[in-house]
C-alpha positions as CSV (number, residue, x, y, z in Angstrom):
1,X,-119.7,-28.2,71.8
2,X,-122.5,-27.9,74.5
3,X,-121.6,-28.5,77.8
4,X,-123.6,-28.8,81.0
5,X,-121.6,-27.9,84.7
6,X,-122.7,-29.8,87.4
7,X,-121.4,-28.6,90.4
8,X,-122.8,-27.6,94.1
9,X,-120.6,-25.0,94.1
10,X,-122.0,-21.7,92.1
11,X,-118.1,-20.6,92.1
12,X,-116.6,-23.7,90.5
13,X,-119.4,-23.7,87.7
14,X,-118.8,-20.0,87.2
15,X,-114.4,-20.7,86.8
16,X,-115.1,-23.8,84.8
17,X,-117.7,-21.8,82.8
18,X,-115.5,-18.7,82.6
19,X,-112.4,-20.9,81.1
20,X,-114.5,-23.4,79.0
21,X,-116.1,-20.1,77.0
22,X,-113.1,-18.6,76.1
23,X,-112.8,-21.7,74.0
24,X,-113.7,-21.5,70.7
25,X,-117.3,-23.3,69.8
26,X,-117.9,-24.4,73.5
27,X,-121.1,-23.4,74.9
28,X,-121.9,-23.6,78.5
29,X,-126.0,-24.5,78.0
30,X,-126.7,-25.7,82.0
31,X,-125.7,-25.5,85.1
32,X,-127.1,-27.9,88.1
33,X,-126.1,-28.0,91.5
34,X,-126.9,-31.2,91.9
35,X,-128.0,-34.9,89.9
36,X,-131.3,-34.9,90.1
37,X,-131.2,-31.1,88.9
38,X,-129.1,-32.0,85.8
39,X,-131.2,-34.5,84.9
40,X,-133.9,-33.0,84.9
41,X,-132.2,-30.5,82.3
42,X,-130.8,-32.8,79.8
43,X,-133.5,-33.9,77.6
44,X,-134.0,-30.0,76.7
45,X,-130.4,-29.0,76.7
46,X,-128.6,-32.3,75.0
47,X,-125.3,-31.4,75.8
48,X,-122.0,-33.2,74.0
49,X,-119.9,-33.1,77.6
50,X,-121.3,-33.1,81.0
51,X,-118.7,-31.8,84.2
52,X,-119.8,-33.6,86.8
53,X,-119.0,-33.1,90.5
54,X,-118.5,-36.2,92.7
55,X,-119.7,-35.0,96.3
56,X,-123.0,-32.6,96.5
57,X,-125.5,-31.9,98.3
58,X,-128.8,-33.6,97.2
59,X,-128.3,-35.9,94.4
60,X,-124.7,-36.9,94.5
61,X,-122.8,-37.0,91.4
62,X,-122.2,-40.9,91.7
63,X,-125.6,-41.5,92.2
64,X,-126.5,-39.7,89.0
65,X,-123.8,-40.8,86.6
66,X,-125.3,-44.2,85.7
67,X,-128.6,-42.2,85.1
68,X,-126.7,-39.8,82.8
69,X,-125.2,-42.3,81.2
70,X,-128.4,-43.6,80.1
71,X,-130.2,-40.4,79.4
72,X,-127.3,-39.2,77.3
73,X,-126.0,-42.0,75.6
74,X,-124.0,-40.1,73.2
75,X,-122.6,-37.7,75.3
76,X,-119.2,-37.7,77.0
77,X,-119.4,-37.7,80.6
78,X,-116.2,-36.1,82.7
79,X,-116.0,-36.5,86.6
80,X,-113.9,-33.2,88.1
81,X,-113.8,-33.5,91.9
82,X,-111.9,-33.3,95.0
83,X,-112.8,-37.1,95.8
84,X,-111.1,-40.2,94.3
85,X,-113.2,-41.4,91.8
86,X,-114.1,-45.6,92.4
87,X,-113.7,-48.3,90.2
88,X,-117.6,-48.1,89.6
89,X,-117.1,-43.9,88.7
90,X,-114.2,-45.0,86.6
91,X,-116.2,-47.6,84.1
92,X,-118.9,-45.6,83.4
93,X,-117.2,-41.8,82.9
94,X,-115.4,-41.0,79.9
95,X,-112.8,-39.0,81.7
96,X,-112.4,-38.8,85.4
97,X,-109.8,-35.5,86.5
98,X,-108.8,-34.6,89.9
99,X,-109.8,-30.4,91.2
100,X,-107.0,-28.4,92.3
101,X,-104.8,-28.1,88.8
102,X,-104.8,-25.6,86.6
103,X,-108.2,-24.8,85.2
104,X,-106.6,-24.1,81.8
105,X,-105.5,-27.6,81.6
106,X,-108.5,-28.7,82.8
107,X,-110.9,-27.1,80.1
108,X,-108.2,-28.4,77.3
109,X,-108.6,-32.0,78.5
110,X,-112.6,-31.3,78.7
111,X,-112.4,-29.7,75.2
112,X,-109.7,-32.7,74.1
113,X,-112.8,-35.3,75.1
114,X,-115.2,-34.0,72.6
115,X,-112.7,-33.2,69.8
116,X,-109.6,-35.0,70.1
């Protein structure tokens, strides 16, 4: 499974990136610090799961998950942020999840997404 980490914070993609890897056949392939940055990335990297923050800086993640969506058609999309997701969020992610929990649990529901 290739996954992509978007996040503006370089020590949330390194955790999630650090748990996610110690799955078996997940592959971290990207990370972005913003929407317009992962975007620009996805064509080359075709990940199966994007991580997608909510608030950053620059392109916000809710401004870029309807762009996702249609750049990566096939791929599962999963919001992970500190902000309640709206209903807007809600309809067009696969799998919305809330920061704070245990990142163990985390990466099994990210991992569960792809291969259930």
């Amino acid at each position: 499974m290739r996954v992509l980490l978007v996040d503006d914070e370089a020590e949330v993609r390194a955790l999630l990136k650090r748990v996610l890897t110690r799955i078996e056949g997940v592959i971290v392939v990207g990370e972005a610090s913003d929407g317009a940055e992962a975007l620009e990335m996805t064509p080359a990297l075709a990940p199966d799961l994007v991580v997608l923050d909510l608030n950053m800086a620059g392109m916000s993640g809710q401004e870029a998950l309807p762009l996702l969506r249609e750049q990566l058609p096939q791929a599962k999309i999963a919001v992970v942020s500190g902000d309640e997701p709206d209903e807007a969020v809600e309809a067009t992610a696969d799998l919305c999840l809330k920061k704070g929990g245990s990142m163990k649990q985390l990466a099994q529901d990210l991992v569960a997404l792809v291969r259930p």
